[in-house]
C-alpha positions in Angstrom: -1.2 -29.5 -17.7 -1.3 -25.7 -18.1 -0.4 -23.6 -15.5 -2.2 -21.9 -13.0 -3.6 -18.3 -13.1 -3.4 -16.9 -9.0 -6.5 -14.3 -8.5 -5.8 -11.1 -7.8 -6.5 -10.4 -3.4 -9.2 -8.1 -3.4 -7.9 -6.7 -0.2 -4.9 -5.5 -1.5 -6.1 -4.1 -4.5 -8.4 -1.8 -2.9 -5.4 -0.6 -0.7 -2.7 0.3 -3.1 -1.5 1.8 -5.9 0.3 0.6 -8.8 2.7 3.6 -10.4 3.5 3.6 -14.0 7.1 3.1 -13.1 5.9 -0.5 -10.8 6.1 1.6 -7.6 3.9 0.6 -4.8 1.8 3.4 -3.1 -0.1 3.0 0.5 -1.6 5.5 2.6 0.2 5.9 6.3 -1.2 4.1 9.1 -2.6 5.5 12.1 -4.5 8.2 10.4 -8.1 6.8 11.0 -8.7 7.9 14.6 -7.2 9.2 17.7 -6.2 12.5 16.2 -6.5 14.7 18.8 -3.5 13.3 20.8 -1.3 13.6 17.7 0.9 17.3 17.0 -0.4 18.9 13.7 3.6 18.2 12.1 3.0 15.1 12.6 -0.6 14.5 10.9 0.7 16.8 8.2 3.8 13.9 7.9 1.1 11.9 7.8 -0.7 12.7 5.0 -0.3 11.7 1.1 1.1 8.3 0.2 4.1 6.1 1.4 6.2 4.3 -0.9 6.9 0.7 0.3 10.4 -0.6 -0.9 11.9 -4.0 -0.6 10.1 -7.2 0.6 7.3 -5.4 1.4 7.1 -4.4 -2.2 8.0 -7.8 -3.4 4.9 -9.4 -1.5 2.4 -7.0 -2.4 2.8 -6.9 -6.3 3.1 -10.8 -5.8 -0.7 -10.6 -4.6 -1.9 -8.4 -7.1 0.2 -10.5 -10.0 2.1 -7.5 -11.6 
């Protein structure tokens, strides 16, 4: 019997970013709301896009089957 495809989680794939080296992008959390509170360093740290490393990695290209 062949194999199984797994389907790609739709959820994930929306969220992330594949580089063309196989690094996984994400934006920062807690940059949706409650700004106001929050030093303008630290919103500016928070800006751009995180690069996850390790299991977290691991899991997330799992999902997406790279």
């Amino acid at each position: 019997m062949p194999k199984l495809k797994l389907k790609t989680h739709s959820g994930t794939k929306d969220r992330v970013k594949v580089t063309k080296n196989g690094r996984i992008r994400v934006r920062h959390t807690g940059t949706n709301h409650f700004q106001q509170k929050k030093s303008s360093s630290r919103k500016r740290t928070l800006e751009g896009l995180e690069t996850l490393i390790g299991k977290q990695a691991k899991s997330i290209k799992k999902r997406l089957g790279v």
